[in-house]
LODO-554490 format. One record per residue: residue in three letters; z, x, y of N, C-alpha, C in turn. Coordinates in steps of 0.02 Angstrom, whole numbers, plus 50000, padded with zeros to 5 digits. Last residue first. Layout:
! residues N
alaZXYZXYZXY;...
This chain:
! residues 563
unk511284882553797511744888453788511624893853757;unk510114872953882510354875353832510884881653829;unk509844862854018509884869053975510144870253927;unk510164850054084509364849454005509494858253981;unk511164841754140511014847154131510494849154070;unk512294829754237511734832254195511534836454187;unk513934821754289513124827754298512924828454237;unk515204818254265514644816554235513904817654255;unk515994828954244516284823654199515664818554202;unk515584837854362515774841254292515554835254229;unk516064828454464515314829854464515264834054392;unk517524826854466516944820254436515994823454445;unk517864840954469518014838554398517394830754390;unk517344844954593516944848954533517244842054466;unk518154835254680517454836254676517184836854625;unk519424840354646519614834554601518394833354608;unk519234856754694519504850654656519204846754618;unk518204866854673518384862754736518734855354719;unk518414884554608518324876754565518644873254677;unk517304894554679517974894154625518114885554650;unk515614905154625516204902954667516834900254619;unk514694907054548514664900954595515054899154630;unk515224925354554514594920154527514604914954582;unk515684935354629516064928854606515914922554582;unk514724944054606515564944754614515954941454610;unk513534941254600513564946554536514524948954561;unk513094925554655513224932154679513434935054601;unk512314910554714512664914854649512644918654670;unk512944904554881512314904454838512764907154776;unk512734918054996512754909754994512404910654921;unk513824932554920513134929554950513274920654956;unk514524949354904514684940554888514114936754926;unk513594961454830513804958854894513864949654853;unk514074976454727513694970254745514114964854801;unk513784992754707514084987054732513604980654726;unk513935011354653513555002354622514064999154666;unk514375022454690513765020754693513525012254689;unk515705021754653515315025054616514435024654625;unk516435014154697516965019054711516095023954685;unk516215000454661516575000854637516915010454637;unk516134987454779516124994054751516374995154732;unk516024970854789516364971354734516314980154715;unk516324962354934515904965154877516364968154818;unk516204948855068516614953655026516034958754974;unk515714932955091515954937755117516454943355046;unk515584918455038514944921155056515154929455083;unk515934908054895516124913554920515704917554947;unk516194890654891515544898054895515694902554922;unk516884880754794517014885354855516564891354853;unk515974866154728516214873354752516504877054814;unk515544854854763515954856354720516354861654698;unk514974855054888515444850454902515984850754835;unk514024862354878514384864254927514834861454917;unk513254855754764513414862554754514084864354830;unk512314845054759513114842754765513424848754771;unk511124846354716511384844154799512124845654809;unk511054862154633510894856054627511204853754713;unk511334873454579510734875554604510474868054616;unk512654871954524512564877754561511744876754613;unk512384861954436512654861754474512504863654512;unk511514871954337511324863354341511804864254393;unk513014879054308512144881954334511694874954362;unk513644868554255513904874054306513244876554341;unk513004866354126513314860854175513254865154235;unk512964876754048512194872354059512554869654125;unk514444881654037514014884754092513324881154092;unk515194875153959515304871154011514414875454081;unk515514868153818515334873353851514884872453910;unk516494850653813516014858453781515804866453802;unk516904841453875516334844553878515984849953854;unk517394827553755517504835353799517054834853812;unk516694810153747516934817253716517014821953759;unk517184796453841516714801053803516784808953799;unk518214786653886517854784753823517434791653791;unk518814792254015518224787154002518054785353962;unk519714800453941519924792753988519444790253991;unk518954812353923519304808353889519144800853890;unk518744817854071518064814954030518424810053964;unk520234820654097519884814654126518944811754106;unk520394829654030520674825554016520454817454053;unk519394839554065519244832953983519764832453992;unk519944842954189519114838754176519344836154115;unk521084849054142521074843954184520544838254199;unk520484859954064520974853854028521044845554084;unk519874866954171519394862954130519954857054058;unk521234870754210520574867054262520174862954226;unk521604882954121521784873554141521474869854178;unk520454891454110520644886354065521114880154075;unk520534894554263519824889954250520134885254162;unk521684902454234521724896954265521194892754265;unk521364911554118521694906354115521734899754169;unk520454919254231520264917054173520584910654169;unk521364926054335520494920654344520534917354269;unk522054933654299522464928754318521754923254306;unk521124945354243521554939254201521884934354218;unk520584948954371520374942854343520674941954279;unk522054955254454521614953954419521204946854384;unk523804957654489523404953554492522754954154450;unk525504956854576525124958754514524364954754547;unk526624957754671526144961054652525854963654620;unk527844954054653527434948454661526794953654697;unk528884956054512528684957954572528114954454594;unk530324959554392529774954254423529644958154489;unk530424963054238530594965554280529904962354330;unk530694958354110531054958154146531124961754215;unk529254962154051529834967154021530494966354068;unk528704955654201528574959554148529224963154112;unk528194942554275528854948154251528514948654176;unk527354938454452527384939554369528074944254346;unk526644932654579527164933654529526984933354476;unk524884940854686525414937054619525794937554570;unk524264947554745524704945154781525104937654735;unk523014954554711523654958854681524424956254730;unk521684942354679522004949254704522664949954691;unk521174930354626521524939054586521674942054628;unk520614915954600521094919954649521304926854585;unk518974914454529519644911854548520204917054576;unk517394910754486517824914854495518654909654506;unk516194910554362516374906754406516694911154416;unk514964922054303514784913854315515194911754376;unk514704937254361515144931854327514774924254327;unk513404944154263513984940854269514404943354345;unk512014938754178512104940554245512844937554243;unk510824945354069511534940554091511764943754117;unk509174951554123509724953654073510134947254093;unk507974947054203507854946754112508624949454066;unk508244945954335507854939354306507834941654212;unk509734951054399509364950854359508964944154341;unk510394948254585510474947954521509664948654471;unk510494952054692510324956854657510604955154579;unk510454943154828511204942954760510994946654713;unk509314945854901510224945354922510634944554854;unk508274940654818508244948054857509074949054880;unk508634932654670508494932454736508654939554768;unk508914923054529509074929754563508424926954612;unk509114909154461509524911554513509474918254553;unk507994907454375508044906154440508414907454478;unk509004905054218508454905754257508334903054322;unk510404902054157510414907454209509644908754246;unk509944894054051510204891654125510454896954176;unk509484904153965508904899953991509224896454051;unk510094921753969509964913953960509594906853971;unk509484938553964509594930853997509504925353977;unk509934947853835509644946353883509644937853914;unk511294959953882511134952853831510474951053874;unk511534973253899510864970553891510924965453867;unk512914978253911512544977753846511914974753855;unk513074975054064513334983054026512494984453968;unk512354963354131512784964154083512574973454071;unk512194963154294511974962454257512274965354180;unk513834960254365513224960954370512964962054319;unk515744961354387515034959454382514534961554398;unk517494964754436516994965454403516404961454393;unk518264966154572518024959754547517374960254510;unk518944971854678518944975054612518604971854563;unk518814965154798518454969654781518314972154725;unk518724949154794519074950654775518634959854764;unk517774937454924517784941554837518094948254855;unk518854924754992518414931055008518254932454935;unk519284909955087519274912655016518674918255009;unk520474897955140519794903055144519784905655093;unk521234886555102520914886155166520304892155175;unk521754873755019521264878555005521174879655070;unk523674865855027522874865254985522484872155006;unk525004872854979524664871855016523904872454985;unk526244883854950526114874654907525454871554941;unk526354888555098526514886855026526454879655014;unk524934886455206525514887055195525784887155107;unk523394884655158523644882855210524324881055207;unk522874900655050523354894655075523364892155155;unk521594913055027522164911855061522314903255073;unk521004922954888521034915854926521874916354965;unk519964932754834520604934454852520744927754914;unk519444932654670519364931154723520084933754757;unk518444938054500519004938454540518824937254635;unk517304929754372517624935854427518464934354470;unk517274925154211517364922254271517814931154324;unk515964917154124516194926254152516674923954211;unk515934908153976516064908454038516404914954068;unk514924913453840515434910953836515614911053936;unk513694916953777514014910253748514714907653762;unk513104927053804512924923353820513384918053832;unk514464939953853514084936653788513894930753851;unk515244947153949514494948453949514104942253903;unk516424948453914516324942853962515654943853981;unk517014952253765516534949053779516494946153850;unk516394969653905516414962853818517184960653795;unk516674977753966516394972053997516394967553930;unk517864991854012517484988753969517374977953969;unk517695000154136517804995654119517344990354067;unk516655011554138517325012454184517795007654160;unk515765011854058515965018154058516815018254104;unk514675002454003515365002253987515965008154004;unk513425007954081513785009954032514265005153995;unk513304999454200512715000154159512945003954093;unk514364996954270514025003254295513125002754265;unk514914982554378514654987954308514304991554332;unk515834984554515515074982654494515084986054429;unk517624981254468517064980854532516374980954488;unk518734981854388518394990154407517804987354434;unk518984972254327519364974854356519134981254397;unk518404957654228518394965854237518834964554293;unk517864945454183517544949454195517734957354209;unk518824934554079518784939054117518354942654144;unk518244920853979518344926453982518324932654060;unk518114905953916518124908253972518674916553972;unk517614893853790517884901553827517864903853867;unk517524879253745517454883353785517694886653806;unk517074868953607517364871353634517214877453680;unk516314862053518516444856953602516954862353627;unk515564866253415516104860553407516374859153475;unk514404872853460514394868353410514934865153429;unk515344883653521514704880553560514634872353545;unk516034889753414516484885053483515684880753515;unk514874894253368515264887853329515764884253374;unk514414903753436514024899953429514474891453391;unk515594912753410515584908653481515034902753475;unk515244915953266516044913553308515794910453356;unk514234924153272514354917953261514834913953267;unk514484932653397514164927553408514044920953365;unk515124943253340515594940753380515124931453373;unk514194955953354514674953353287514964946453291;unk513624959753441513284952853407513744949353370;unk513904973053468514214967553516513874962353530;unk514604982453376514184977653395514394973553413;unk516074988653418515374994353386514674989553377;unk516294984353596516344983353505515924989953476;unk517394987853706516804990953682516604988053596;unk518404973953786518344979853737517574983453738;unk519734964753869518964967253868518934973553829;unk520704953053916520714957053858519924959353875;unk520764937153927521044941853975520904949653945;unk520194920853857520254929953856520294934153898;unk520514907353816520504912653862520534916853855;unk519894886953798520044896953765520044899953826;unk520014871353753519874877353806520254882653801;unk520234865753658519354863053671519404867753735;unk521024865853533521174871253580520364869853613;unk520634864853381521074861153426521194864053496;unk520094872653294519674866353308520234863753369;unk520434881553179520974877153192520624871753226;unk519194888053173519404884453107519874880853129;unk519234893553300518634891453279518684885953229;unk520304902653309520084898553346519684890453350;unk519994910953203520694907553184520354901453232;unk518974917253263518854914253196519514909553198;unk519764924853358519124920153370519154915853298;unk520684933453282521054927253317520284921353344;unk519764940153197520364935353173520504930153220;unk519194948053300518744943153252519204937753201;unk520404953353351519684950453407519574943253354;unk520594961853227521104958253282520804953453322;unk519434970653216519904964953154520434960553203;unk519034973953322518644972353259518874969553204;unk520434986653332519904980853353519374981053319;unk521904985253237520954989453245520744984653279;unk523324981653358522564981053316521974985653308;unk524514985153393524134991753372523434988253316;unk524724973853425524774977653483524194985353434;unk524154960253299524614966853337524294969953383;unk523924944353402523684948853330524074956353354;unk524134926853430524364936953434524124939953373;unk523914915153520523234917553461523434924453471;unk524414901453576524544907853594524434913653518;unk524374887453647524204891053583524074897153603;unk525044873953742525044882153717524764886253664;unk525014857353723525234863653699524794870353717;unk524634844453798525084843253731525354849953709;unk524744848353975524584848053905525054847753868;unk525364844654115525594840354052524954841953993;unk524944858954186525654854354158525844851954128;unk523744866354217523844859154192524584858154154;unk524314878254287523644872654317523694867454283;unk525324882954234525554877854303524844875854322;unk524704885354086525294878854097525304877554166;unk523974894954141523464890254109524064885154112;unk524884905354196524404901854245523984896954212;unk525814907654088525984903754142525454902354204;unk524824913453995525534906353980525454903654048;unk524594925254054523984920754040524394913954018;unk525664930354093525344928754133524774923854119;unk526234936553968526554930553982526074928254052;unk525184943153925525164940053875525624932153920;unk525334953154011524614951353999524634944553955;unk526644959754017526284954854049525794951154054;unk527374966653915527114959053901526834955453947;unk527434980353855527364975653886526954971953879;unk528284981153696528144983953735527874980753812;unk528484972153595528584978953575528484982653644;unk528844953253588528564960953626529004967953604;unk528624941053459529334945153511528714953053544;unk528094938353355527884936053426528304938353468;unk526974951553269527484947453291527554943353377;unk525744950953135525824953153222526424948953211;unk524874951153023525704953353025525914954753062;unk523824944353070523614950153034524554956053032;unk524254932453190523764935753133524044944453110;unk525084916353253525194924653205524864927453163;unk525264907253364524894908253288524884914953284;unk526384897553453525944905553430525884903953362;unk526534886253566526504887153496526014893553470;unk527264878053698527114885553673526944885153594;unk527304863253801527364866853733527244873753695;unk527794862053945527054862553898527394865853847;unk528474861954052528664856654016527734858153965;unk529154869554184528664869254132528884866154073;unk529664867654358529934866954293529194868454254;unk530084884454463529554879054432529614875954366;unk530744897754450531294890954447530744883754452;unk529724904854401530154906954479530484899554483;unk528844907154325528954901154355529454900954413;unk529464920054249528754920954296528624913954323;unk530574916554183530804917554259529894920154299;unk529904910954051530224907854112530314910754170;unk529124924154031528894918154022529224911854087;unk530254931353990529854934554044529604925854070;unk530844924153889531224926153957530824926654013;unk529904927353791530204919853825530364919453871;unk529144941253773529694939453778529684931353837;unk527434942353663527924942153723528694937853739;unk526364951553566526964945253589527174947853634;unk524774958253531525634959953569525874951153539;unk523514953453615523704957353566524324958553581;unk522944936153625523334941153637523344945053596;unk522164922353694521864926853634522314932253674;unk522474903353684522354911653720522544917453673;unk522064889053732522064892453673522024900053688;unk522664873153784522354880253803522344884553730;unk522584855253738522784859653742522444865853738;unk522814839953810522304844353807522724848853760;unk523414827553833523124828953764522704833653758;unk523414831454010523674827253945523254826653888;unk523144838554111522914838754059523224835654007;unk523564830354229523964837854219523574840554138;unk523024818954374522704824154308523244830254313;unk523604816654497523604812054434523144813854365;unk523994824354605524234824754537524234820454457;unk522874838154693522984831654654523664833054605;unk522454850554691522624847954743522784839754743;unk521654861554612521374854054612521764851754682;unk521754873654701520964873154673521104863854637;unk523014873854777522404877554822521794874254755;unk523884869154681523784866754743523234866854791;unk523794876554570523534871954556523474868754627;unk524044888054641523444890254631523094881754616;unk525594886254663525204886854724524364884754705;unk525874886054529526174880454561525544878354615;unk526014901154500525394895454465525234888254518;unk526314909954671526404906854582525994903354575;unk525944923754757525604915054726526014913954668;unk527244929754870526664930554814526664920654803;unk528294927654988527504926555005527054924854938;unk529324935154934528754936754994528194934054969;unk529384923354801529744927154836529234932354868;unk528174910354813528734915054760528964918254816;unk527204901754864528004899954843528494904454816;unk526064911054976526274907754926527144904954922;unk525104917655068525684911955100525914906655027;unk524414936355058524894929455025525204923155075;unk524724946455117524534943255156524544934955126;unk525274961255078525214955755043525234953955098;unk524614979755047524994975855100524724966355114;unk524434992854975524474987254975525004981155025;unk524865005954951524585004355007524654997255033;unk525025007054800525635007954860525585005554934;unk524184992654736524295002554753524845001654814;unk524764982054626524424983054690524514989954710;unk524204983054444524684982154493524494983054550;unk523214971354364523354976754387523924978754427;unk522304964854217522924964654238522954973154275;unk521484962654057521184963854145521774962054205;unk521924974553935522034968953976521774970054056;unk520894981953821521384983453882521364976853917;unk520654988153644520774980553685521144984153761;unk519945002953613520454998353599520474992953656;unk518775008953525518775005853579519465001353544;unk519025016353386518595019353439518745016753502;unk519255011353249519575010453312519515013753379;unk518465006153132518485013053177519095007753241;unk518454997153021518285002953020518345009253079;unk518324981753088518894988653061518804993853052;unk517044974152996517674972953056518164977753037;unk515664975252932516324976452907516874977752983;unk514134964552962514594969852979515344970152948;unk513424954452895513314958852955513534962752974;unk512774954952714513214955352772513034956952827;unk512264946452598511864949652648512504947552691;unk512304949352427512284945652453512214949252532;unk512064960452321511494956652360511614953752412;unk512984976752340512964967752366512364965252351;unk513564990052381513074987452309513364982352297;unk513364993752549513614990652484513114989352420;unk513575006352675513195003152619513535001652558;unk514005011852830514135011252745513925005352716;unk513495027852917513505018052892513675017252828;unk514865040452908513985036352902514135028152915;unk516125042552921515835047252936515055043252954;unk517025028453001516745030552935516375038452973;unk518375035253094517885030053092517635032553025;unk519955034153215519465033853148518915031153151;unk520605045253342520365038453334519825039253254;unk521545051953454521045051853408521095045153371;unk521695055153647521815052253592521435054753522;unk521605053753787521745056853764522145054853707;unk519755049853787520295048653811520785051953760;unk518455054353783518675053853837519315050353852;unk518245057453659517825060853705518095061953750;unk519495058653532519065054553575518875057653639;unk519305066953382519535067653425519135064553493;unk519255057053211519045063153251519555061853332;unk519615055653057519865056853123519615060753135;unk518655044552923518755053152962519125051253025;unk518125041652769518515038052831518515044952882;unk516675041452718517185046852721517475045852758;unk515685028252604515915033552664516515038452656;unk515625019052512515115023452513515175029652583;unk516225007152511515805007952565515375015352594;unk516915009652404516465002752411516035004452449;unk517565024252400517065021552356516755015752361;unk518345019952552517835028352556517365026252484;unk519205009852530518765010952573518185014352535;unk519825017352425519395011452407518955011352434;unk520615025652481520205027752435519645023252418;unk521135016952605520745023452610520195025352567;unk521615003952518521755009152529521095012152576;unk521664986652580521514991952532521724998152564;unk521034969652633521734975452598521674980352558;unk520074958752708520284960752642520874967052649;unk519274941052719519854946352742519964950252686;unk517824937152739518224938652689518534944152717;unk517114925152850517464930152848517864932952757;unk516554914152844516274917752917516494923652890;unk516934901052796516684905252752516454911652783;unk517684892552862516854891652890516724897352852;unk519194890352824518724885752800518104886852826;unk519774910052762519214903752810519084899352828;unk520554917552645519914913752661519914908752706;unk521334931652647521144926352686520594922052657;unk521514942652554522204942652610522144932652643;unk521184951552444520964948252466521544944152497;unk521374968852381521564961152396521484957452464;unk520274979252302520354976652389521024970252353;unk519414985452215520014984452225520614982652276;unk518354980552166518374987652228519054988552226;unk518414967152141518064972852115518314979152106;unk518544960652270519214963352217519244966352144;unk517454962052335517884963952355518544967952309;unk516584955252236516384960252256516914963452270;unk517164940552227517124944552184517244951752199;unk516824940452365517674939752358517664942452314;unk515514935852365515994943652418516404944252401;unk515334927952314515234933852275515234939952309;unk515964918052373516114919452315516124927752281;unk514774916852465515504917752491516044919952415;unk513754912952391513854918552429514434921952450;unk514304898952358514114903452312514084911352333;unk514534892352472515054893252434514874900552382;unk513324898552612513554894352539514184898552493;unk514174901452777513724903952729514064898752645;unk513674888752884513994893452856513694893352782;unk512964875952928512654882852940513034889152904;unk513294864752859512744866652888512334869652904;unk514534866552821514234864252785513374866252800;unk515244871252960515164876352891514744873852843;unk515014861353022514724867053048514734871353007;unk515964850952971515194848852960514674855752985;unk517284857052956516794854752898515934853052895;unk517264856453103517324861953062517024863753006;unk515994843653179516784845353139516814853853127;unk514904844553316515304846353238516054847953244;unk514784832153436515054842053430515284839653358;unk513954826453538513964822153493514074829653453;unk513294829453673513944830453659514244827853610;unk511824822053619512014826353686512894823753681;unk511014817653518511574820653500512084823453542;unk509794811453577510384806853569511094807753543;unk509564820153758509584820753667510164814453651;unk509834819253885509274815453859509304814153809;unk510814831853908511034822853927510304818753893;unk510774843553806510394840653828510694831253848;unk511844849253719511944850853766511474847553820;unk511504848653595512124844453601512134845153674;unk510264850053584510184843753585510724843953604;unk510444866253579510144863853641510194855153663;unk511064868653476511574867353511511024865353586;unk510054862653370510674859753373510924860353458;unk509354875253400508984868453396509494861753403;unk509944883853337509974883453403509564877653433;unk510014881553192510854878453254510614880353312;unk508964882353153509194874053150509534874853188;unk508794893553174508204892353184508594882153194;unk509954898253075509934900253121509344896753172;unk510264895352925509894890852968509874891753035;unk511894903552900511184901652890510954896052930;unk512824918552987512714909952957512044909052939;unk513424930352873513154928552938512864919252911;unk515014937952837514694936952818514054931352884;unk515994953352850515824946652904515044943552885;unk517714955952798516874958452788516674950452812;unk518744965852885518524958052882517784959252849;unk520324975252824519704974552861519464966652854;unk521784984952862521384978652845521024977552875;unk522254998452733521864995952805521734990552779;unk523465011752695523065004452699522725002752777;unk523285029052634523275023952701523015017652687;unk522785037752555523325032252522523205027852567;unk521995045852603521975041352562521995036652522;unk522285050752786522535050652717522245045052659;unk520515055652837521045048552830521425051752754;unk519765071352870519835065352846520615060752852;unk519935077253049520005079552971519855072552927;unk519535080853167519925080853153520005083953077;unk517925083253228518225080153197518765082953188;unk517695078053405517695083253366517955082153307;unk516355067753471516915069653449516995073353395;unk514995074853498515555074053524516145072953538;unk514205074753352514435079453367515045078553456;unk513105062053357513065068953407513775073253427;unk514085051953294513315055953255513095062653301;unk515205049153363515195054953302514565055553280;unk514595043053481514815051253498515075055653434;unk513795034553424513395039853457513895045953463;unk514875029053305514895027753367514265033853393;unk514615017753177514835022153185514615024853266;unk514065003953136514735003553122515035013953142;unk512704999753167513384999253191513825000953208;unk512324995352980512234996053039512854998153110;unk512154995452820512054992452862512174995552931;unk511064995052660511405000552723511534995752788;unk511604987552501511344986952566511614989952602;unk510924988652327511324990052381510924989252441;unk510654982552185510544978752242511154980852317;unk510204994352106510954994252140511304987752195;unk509014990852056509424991752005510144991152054;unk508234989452196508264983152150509074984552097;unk508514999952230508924994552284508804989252248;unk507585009552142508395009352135508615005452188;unk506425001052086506655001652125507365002752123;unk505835001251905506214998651956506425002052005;unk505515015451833504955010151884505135005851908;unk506445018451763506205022051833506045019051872;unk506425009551657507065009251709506905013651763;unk505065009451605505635004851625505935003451671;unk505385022651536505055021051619504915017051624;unk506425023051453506455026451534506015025451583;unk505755015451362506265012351425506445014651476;unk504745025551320504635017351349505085016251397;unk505635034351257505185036551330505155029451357;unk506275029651155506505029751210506355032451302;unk505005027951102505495020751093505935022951158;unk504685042351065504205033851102504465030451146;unk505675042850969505535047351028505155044451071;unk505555034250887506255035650918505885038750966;unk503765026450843504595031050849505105033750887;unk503295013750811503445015450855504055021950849;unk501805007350694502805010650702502565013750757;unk500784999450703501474993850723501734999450690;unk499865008350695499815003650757500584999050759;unk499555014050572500035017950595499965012450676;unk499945001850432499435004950500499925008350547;unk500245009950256500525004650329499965005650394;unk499435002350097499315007850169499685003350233;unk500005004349941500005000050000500005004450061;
């Protein structure tokens, strides 16, 4: 019996075959690994910072792996209808449930990060309800094998410090598709927009506190000037690193009663008692409570004092986002991210669900174009309200609005980061306000900062503080005061408020809702200024809220832009 030598295959054959097989796959097919982006700073790829040495190994870290939403092409299509008075969806704002369903990432994806994660040997610390995030826990060592890097201290360029980061980008063996790992470097730390007055300084104030300074009391006097709106059923939502002492809290009311509820939410094993100072934290309390009074509560969003940023930021936003209750946010706080996209699905979801941020602009006068003097994020992002600094004077204490200049130190102009321009920011630049027709142009709104306001810090009070962190919070009770009165009519918050504001700004009613700040600038010591103008300016954008005016032209004006 003859075999055909056509059907034996031998060992030696048999195993050439499969090797090339397995060659001829793509090794990103066989590893389904992904390089991602970001995550390491120009000054360690060029050698400017010096390195140190590697990360002990043992060292825990907690990071966020930040997974991205889907249907991107649907939610901006979304947030233009919610924002369009014509659309039949116009302020008609997702649930939590219905924005994760929609656009967050599928259960299944989200899964097989978590897998992935505890793989590696991570524990897994958090899940989410918008699936945005897998919190995680690990060593150094872990780090350095998931992510395919070399944690490293190096030495910071320009401040006197050192600071971690991966050596490379680090790449996963994932299919599933991330945007970024939150944590990894601490390069840029959080600084509050809070200053003290220079020795020079000489208060001109006609406030209620002691010489002269503004308390809250005053500010609600000078910008609504009413009392039958205190925000009832509203409540503020403010983004801290630290806690702060109670104490401080009360005696910064200077014997003003407060009757608003305080309730802190606690991330990433932050406490709410202060390690250190607390003004940043008790100032933003007490100017969002004496603008609106009777909110239902305080939410006070701490993550530690010694946050990685990038995990601290993206916790308390996200926390924000998932709790749903807080329809007005504040951020006093400005950073450098390692991307400064990371952030946007977060904000895109306050967008979605009716809620609105309002963020600081700075302290250090005209951006440079760097981030080099004062870091401008987020009050650069599209998606959220820039608000500058003013320096307003009283017609006596307690006293309604009588003038009002821009505040020199009063960060803005065309964004640092290049966002590029929004669609309701079109048209506003002009030969006098040097504002940009293709980058975001900040500030939007403003409010009183100069350095002629009470505050206590660490128990120790003086009525020369100031900055656009005072600006911030106070637009957040302002706008509690509007939806509390869009409420009362039957129809939903307002949401994010800048389509409205711009639509305003460039509409009849603009003088009568605003205070237009036409005098002052904003140098910043370095070449760059910008001049306060009729009109939008790059110092105090549209100006600062004209009472009870802005709230019924707010509560039911129109606006076809999009966010």
């Amino acid at each position: 019996m003859r075999t055909s030598k056509r059907g034996r295959i031998g060992p030696t054959v048999l195993i050439w075959l499969v090797a090339l097989c397995f060659f001829s796959v793509p090794a990103a097919a066989r590893k389904r690994s992904q390089l991602l982006h970001k995550h390491v700073r120009p000054a360690v790829t060029n050698g400017q910072a010096a390195r140190v040495g590697p990360m002990s190994k043992s060292q825990r870290m907690r990071l966020a792996i930040i997974l991205p939403l889907r249907n991107q092409g649907e939610l901006a299509n979304l947030l233009r209808r919610l924002y369009d008075p014509s659309s039949p969806d116009y302020r008609h704002f997702l649930t939590v449930a219905q924005f994760t369903q929609q656009f967050g990432p599928t259960k299944q994806d989200y899964q097989a990060v978590v897998k992935f994660a505890r793989s590696q040997g991570f524990s897994v610390t958090n899940t989410p309800a918008n699936r945005l995030l897998v919190h995680i826990n690990g060593t150094v060592s872990q780090i350095n094998k998931a992510f395919h890097v070399a944690m490293t201290t190096y030495r910071h360029p320009t401040e006197n410090r050192t600071f971690y980061s991966p050596d490379r980008e680090p790449a996963l063996d994932l299919s599933v598709p991330v945007t970024h790992i939150a944590g990894l470097s601490n390069f840029s730390l959080p600084r509050p927009k809070f200053k003290r007055a220079p020795a020079s300084f000489r208060r001109n104030s006609t406030g209620s506190g002691p010489s002269g300074a503004y308390l809250g009391s005053d500010i609600r006097a000078a910008y609504y000037g009413g009392s039958a709106l205190t925000g009832s059923g509203q409540a503020v939502g403010l983004l801290e690193f630290d806690g702060y002492n109670v104490s401080d809290v009360t005696a910064s009311f200077a014997g003003q009663p407060n009757s608003v509820p305080i309730q802190n939410v606690l991330l990433d094993g932050a406490s709410a008692g202060s390690d250190g100072d607390d003004g940043e934290q008790v100032l933003d309390i007490v100017q969002a409570a004496s603008m609106a009074p009777g909110m239902s509560q305080i939410r006070v969003y701490i993550a530690p004092g010694t946050s990685q940023i990038g995990v601290g930021d993206v916790d308390i936003f996200n926390e924000m986002a998932t709790d749903n209750i807080a329809k007005q946010l504040s951020c006093s706080w400005g950073w450098n991210p390692d991307d400064s996209s990371q952030l946007d699905p977060i904000f895109q979801e306050f967008a979605a669900q009716g809620q609105n941020l309002f963020v600081a602009s700075g302290d250090a006068g005209a951006y440079t174009g760097s981030n080099s003097t004062d870091s401008s994020y987020p009050a650069e992002s599209v998606y959220v309200v820039a608000v500058g600094g003013t320096d307003l004077t009283t017609n006596g204490a307690g006293g309604p609005w009588q003038s009002e200049t821009a505040w020199l130190d009063s960060s803005g102009g065309p964004a640092d980061d290049g966002f590029a321009i929004p669609s309701w920011q079109a048209g506003i630049a002009n030969s006098s306000n040097q504002a940009s027709t293709t980058i975001r142009n900040v500030p939007d709104v403003a409010a009183e900062a100069n350095t002629d306001n009470y505050l206590c810090d660490q128990g120790s009070c003086t009525g020369d503080y100031g900055g656009t962190s005072f600006a911030a919070p106070r637009w957040a009770g302002f706008l509690a005061l509007v939806n509390q009165q869009v409420v009362a009519s039957g129809t939903s918050t307002l949401g994010f408020i800048n389509p409205t504001i711009y639509s305003i700004g460039q509409g009849s009613s603009y003088d009568n809702d605003f205070h237009d700040i036409t005098s002052g600038n904003n140098n910043n010591g370095q070449g760059q200024s910008h001049n306060a103008v009729v009109g939008y300016d790059l110092v105090t954008g549209w100006g600062s809220p004209n009472g009870q005016n802005l709230i019924n032209t707010l509560t039911g004006s129109s606006s076809s832009a999009s966010p």
